[in-house]
Each structure stands twice: as C-alpha cells, then as structure tokens.
N, CA and C atoms as an extended XYZ file, in Angstrom:
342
Properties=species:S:1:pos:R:3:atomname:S:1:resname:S:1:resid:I:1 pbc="F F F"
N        19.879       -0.424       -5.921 N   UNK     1
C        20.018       -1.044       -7.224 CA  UNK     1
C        21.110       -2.118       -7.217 C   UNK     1
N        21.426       -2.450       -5.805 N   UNK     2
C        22.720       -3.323       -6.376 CA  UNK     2
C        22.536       -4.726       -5.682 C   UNK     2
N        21.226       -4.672       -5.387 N   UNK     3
C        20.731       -6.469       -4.749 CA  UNK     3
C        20.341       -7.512       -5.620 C   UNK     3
N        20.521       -8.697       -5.592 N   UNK     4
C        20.062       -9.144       -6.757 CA  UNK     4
C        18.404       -9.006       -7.391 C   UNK     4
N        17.525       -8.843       -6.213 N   UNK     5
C        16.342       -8.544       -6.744 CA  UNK     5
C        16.134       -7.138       -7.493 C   UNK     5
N        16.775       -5.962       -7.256 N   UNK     6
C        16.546       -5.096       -8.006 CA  UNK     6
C        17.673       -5.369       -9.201 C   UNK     6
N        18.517       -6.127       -9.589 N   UNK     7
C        18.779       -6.187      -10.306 CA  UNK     7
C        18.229       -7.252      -11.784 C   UNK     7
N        17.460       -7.915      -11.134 N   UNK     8
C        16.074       -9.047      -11.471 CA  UNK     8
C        15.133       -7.618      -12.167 C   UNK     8
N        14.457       -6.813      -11.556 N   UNK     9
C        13.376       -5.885      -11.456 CA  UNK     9
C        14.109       -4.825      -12.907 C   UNK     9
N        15.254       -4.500      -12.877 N   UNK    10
C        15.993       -3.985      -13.925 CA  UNK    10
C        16.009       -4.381      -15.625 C   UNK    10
N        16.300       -5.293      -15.162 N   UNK    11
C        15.928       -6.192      -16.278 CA  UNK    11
C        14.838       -6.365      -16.859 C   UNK    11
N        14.061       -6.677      -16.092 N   UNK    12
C        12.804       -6.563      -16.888 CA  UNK    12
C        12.458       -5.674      -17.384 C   UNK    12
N        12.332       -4.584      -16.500 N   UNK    13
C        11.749       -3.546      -17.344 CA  UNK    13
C        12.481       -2.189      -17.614 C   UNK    13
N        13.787       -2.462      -17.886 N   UNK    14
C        14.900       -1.877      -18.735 CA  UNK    14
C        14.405       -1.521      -20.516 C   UNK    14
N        13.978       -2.628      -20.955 N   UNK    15
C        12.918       -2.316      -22.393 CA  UNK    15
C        12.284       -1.225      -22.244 C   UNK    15
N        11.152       -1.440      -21.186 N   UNK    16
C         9.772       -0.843      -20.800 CA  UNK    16
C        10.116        0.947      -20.623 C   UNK    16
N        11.125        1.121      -20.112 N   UNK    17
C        11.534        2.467      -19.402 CA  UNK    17
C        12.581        3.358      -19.925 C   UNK    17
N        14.228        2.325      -19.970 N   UNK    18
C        15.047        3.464      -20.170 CA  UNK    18
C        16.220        2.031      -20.293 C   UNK    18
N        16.987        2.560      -20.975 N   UNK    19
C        18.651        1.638      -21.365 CA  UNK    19
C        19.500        2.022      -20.085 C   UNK    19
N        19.067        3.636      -19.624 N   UNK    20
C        19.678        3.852      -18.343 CA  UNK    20
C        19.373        3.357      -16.738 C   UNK    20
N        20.619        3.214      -16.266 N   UNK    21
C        20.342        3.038      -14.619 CA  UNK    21
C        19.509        3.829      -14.110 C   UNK    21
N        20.666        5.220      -13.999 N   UNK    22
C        20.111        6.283      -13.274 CA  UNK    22
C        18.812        6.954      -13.677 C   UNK    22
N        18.598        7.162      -14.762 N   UNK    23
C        16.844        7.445      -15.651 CA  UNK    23
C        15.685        6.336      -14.574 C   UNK    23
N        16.019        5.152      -15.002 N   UNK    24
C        14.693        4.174      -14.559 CA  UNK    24
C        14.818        4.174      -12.256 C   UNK    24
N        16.548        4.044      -12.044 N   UNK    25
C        16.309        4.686      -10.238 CA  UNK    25
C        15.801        5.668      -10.277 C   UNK    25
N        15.509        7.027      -10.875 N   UNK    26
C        15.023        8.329      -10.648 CA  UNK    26
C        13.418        7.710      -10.671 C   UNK    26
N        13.379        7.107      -11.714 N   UNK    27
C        11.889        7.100      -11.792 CA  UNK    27
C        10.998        5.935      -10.747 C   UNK    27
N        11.225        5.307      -10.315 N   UNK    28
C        12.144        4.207       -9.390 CA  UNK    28
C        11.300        5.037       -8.105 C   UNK    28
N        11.916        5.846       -7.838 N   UNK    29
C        12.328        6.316       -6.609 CA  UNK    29
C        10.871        7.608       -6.208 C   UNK    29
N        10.532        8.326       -7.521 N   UNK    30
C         9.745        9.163       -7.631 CA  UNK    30
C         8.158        8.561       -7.790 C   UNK    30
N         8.037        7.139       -8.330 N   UNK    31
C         7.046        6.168       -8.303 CA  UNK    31
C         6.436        5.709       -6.876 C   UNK    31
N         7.715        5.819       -6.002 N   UNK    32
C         7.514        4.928       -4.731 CA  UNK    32
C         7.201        6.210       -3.359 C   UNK    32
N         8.425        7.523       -3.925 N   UNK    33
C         7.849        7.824       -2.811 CA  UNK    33
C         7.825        9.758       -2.685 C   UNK    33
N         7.363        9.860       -4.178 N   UNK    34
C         6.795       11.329       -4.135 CA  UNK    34
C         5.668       11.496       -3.865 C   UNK    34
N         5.270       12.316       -3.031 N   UNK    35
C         4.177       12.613       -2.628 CA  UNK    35
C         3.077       12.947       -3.442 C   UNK    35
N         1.858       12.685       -3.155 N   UNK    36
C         0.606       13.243       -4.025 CA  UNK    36
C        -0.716       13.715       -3.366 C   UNK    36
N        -1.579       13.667       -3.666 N   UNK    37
C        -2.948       14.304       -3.256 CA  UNK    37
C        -3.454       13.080       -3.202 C   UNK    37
N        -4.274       12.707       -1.813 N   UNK    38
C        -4.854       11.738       -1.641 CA  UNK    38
C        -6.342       12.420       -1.238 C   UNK    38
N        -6.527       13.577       -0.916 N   UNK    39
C        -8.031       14.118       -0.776 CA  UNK    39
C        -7.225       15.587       -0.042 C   UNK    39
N        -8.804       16.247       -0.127 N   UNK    40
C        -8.707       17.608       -0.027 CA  UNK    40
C        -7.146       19.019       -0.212 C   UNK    40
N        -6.490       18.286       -1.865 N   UNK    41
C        -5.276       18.946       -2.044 CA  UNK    41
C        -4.238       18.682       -1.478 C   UNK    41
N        -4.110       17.928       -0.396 N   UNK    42
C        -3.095       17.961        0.659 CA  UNK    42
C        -2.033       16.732        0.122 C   UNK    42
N        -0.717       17.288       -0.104 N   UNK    43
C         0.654       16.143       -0.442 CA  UNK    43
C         0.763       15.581        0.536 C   UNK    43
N         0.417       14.498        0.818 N   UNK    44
C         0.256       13.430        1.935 CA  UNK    44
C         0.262       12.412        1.786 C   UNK    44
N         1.002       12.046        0.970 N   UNK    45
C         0.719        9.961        0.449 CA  UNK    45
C         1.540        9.891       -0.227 C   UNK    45
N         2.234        8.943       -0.311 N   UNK    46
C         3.310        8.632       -1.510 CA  UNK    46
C         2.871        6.517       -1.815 C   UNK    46
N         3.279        6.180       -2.815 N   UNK    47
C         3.517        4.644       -2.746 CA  UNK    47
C         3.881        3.767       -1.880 C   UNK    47
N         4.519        4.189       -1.208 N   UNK    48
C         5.023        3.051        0.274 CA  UNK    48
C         4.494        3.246        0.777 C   UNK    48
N         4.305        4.762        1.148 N   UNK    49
C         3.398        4.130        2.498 CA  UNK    49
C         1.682        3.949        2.389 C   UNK    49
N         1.675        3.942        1.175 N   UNK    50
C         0.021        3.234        0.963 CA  UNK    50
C         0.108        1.703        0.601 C   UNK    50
N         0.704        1.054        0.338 N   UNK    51
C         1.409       -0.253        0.404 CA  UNK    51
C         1.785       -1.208        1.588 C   UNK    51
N         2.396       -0.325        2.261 N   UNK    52
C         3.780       -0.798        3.558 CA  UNK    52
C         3.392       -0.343        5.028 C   UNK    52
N         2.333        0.498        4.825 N   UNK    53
C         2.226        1.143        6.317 CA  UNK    53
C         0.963        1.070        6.300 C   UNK    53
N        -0.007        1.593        5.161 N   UNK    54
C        -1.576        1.828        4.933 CA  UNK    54
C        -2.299        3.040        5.696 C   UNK    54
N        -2.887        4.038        5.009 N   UNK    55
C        -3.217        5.245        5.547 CA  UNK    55
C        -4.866        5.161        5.870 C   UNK    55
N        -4.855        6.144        7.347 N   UNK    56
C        -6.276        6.443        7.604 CA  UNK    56
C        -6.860        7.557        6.624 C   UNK    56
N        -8.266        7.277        6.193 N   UNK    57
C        -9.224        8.393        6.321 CA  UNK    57
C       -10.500        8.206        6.435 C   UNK    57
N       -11.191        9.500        6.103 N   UNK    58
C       -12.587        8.875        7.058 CA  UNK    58
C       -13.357        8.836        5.932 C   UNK    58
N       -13.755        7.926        5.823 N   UNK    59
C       -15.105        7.569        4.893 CA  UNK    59
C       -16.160        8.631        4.456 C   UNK    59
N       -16.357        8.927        3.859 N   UNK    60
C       -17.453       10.176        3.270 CA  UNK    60
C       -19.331        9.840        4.073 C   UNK    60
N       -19.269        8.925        3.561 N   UNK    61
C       -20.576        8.512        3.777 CA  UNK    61
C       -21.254        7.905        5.248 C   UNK    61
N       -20.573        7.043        5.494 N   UNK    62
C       -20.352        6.683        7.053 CA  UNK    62
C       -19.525        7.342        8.268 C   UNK    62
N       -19.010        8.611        7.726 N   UNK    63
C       -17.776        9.299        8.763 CA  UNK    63
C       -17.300        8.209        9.609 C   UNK    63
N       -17.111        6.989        9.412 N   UNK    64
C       -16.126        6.198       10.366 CA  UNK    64
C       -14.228        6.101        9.691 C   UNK    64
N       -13.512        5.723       10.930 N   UNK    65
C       -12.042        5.953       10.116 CA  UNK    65
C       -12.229        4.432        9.466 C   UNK    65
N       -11.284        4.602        7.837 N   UNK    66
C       -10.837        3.462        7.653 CA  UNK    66
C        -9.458        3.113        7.374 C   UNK    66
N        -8.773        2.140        6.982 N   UNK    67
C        -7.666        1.424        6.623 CA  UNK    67
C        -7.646        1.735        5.334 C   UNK    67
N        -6.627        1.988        4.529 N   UNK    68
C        -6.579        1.790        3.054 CA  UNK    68
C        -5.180        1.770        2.800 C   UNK    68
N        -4.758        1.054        1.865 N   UNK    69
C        -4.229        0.636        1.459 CA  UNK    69
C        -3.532       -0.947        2.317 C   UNK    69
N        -2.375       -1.060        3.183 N   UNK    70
C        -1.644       -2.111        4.062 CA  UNK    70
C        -1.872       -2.953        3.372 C   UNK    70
N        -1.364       -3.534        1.940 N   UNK    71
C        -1.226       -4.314        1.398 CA  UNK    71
C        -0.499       -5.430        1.606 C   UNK    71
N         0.537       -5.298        2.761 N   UNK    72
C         1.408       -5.796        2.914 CA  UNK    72
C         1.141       -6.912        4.362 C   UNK    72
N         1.524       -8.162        3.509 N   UNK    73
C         0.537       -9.000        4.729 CA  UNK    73
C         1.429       -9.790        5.684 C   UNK    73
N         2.807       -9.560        5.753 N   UNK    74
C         4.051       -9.573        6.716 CA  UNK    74
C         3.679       -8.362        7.868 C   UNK    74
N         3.333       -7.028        7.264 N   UNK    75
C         2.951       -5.970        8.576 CA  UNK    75
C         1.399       -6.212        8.916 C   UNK    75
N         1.127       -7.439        8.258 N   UNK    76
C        -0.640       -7.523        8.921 CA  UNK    76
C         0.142       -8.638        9.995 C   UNK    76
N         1.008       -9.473        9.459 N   UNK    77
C         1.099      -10.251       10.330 CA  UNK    77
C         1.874       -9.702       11.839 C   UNK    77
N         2.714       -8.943       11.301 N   UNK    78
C         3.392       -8.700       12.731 CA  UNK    78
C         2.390       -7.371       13.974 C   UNK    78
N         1.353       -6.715       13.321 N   UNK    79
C         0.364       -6.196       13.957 CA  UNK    79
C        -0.820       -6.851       14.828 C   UNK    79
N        -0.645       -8.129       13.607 N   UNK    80
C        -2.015       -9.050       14.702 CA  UNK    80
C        -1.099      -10.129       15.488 C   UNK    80
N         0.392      -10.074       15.565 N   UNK    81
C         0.909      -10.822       16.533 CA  UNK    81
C         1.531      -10.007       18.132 C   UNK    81
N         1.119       -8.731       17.495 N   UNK    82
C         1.794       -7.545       18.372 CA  UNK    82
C         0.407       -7.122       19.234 C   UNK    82
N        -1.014       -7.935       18.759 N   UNK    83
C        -2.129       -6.846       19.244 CA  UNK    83
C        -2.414       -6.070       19.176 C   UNK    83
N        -2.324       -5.668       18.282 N   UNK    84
C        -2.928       -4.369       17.375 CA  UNK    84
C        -3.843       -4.534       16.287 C   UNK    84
N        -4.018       -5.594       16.168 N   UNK    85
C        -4.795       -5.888       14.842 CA  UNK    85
C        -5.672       -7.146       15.199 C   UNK    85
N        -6.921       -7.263       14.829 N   UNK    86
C        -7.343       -8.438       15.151 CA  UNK    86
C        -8.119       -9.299       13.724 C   UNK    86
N        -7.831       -9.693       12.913 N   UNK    87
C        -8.063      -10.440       11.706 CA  UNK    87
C        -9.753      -10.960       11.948 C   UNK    87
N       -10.684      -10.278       11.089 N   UNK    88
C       -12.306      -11.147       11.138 CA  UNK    88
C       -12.813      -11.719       10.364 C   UNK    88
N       -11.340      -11.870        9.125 N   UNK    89
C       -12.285      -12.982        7.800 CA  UNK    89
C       -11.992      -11.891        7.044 C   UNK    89
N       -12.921      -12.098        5.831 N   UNK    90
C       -12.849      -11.523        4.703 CA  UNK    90
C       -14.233      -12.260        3.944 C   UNK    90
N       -14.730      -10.818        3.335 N   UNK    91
C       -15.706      -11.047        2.452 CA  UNK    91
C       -15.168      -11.021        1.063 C   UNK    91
N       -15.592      -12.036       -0.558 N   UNK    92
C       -15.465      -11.580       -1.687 CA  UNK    92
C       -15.730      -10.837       -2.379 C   UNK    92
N       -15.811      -10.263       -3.363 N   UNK    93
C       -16.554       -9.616       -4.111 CA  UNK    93
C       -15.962       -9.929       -5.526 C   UNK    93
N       -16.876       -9.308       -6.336 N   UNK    94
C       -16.453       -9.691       -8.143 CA  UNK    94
C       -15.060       -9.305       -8.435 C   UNK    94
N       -14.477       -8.457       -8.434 N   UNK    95
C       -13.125       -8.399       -8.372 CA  UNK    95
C       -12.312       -7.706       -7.352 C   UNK    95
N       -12.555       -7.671       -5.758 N   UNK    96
C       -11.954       -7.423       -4.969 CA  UNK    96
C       -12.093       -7.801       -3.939 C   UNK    96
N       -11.340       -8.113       -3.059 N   UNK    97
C       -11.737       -8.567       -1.646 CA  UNK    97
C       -11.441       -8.186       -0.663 C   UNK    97
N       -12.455       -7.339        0.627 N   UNK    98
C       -12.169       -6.975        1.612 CA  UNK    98
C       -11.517       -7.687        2.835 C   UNK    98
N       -10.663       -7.305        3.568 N   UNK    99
C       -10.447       -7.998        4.567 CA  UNK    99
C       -10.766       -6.929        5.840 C   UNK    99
N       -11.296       -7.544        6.854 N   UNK   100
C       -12.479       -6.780        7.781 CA  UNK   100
C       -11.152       -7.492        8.759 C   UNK   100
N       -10.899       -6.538       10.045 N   UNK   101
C        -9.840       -6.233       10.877 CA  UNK   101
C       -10.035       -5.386       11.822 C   UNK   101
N       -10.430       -5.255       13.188 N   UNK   102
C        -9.710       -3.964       14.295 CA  UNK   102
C        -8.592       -3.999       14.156 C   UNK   102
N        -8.652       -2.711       13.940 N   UNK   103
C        -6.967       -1.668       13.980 CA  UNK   103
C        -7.273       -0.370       14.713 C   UNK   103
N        -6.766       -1.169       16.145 N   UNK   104
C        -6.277        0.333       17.183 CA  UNK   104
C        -7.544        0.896       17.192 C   UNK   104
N        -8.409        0.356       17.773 N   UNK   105
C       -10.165        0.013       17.928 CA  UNK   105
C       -11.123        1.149       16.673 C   UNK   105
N       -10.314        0.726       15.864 N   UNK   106
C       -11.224        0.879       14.535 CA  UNK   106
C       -11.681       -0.551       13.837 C   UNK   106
N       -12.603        0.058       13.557 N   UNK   107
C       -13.158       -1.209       12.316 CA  UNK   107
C       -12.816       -0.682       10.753 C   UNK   107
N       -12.561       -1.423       10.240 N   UNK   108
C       -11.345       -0.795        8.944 CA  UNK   108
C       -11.277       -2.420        7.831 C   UNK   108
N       -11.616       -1.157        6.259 N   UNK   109
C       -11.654       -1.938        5.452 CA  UNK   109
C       -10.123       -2.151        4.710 C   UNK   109
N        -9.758       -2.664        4.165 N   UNK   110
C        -8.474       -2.963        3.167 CA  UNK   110
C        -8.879       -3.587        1.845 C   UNK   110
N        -8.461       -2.451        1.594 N   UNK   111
C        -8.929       -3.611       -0.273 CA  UNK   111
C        -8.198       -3.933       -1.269 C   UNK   111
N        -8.044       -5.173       -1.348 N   UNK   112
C        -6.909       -5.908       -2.334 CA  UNK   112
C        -7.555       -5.901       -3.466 C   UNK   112
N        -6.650       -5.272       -4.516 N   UNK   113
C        -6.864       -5.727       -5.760 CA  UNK   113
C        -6.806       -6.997       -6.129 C   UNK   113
N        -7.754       -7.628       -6.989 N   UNK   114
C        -7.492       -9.338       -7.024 CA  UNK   114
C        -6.710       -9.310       -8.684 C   UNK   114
C-alpha cells in the first residue's frame, strides 16, 4: 500500500469500499489471493494466479489440457521468448477473443475478456 500506484488504486475506490486502509488491504488481499473452487470442490485457485501464471485443466468435452486464464501478456511475452510458448494468432469472436498458443506441447486456449 505504500507505492504510488496502490496509492492511485486507493483512491479510487476508497468511496466504493471502506474510509479505511486496513478494511479495503484486507479485502485487497483476500480478492487476489484466497483460494476458491475452480472444479471438483478442490481450493486450488486464487486471483493471481489465474491472471499472472494461468491454470491447467482439462476440457470436459474434448479431454485435451487447456490454458485458462494468463492474462498477463508480459509472461506471454517472456514464455514465447524463453520457448515455451509459441504464439498462432488469434481468432475473434462477439465478445471474446481467443488466443491459440503451444504451451509445453499443449495446444491451449486463453480467453480474454474484451
């Protein structure tokens, strides 16, 4: 809380949340990286790292693994400069867009909210 960007991020939504520091860091903190149920019951996912890292699972319908979440397109970049990742385009869609990628010889979707 004491960089200028979280102190930017404070501000704003200081209205939205709480007059307090410590109230809106608790919540802050429990937003980003308490765990939850991402399938079959299991506390296994939190906000970052569906964001920042991006988690496998396997597709229901196709049993192949996929990518989900890796929103973050600084760790796309340093994966497809490291060889690990190989970038194949991207298809549109009405409000989302896939980006199609080997990752660590998967074929793997990512889907950005637009």
């Amino acid at each position: 809380m004491k960089t200028r960007v979280m102190n930017i991020a404070w501000n704003f939504l200081k209205s939205r949340y709480s007059n307090s520091k410590a109230i809106f860091t608790q919540r802050l903190i429990e937003m980003w990286f308490r765990h939850y149920s991402r399938q079959a019951g299991k506390q296994d996912s939190c906000g970052f790292e569906h964001v920042f890292v991006g988690e496998f699972k396997q597709n229901k319908a196709t049993r192949k693994v996929e990518v989900v979440g890796l929103h973050n397109w600084v760790q796309l970049y340093l994966l497809e400069k490291s060889g690990k990742l190989n970038y194949q385009g991207y298809m549109a869609q009405v409000h989302i867009e896939e980006i199609r990628y080997n990752f660590v010889n998967f074929i793997a979707l990512s889907q950005l909210a637009m």
